[in-house]
C-alpha positions in Angstrom: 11.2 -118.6 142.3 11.2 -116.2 138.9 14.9 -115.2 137.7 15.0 -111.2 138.6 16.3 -109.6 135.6 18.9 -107.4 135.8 18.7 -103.4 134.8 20.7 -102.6 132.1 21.5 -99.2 131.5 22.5 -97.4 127.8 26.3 -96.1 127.6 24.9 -92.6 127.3 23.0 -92.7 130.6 26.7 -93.9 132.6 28.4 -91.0 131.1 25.5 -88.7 132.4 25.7 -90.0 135.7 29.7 -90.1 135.7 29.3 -86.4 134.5 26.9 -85.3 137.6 29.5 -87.8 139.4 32.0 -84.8 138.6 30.8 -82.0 138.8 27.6 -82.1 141.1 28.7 -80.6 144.6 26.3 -83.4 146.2 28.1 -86.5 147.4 28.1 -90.2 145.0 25.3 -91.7 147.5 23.0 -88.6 146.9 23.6 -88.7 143.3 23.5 -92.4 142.9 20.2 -92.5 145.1 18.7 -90.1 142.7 19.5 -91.9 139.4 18.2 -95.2 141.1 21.6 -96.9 140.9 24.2 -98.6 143.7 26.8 -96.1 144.8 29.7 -98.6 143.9 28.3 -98.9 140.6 28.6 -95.5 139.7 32.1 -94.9 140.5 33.0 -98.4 138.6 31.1 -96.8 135.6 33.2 -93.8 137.0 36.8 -96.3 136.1 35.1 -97.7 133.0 35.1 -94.6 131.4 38.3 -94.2 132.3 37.5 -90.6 134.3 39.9 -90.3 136.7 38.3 -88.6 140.4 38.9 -85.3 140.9 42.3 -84.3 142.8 41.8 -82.2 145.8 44.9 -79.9 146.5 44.0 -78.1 149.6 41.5 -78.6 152.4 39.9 -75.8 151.3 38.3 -77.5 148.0 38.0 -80.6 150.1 35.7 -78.9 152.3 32.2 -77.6 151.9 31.6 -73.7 152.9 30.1 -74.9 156.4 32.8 -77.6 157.2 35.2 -74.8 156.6 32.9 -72.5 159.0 32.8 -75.5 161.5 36.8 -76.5 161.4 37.3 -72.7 162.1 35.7 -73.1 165.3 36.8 -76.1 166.1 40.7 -74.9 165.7 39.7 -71.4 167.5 38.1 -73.9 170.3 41.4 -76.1 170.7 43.4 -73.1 171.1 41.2 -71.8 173.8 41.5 -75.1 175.6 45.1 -75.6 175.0 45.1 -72.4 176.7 43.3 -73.1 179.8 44.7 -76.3 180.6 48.0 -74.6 180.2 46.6 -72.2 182.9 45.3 -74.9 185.0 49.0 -76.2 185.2 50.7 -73.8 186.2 47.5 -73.1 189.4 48.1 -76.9 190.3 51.9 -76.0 190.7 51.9 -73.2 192.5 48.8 -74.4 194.9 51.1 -77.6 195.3 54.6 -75.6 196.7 52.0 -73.5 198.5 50.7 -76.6 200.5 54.3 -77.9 201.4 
């Protein structure tokens, strides 16, 4: 069976793809997919180059304009069901004295 040779890629192109790496608002799969390259690989190129990742302060950076959209109603639906069950207590309690 032939040796497969391994891909070798310049210094140039791993800073390029570092570089997207940072400040492409894709994620590393989608990036490394495009370049042809293993995800891990680019963010060891990533620690090569000695580029630290990016520090998220809030969840707001963290997430993506619809993920925001979508926690919104996700919080505004907890509430609402928080609510209810909360209502739903309080029936079962007074259904229960009334059928003593």
């Amino acid at each position: 069976m032939p040796k497969v040779k391994r891909k070798r890629f310049t210094k140039e192109f791993k800073q390029e793809a570092v570089r997207l790496l940072e400040t492409d608002p894709r994620m590393g799969d989608e990036i490394a997919h495009d370049l042809g390259v293993d995800r891990p690989m680019l963010y060891r190129w990533r620690r090569e180059l000695g580029v630290a990742p990016p520090v998220i302060a809030s969840v707001e950076q963290a997430l993506s304009p619809h993920e925001r959209e979508e926690l919104r109603r996700l919080r505004k639906e907890v509430e609402q069901l928080r609510m209810e069950r909360e209502i739903l207590k309080k029936a079962t309690a007074f259904f229960a004295k009334e059928s003593k």
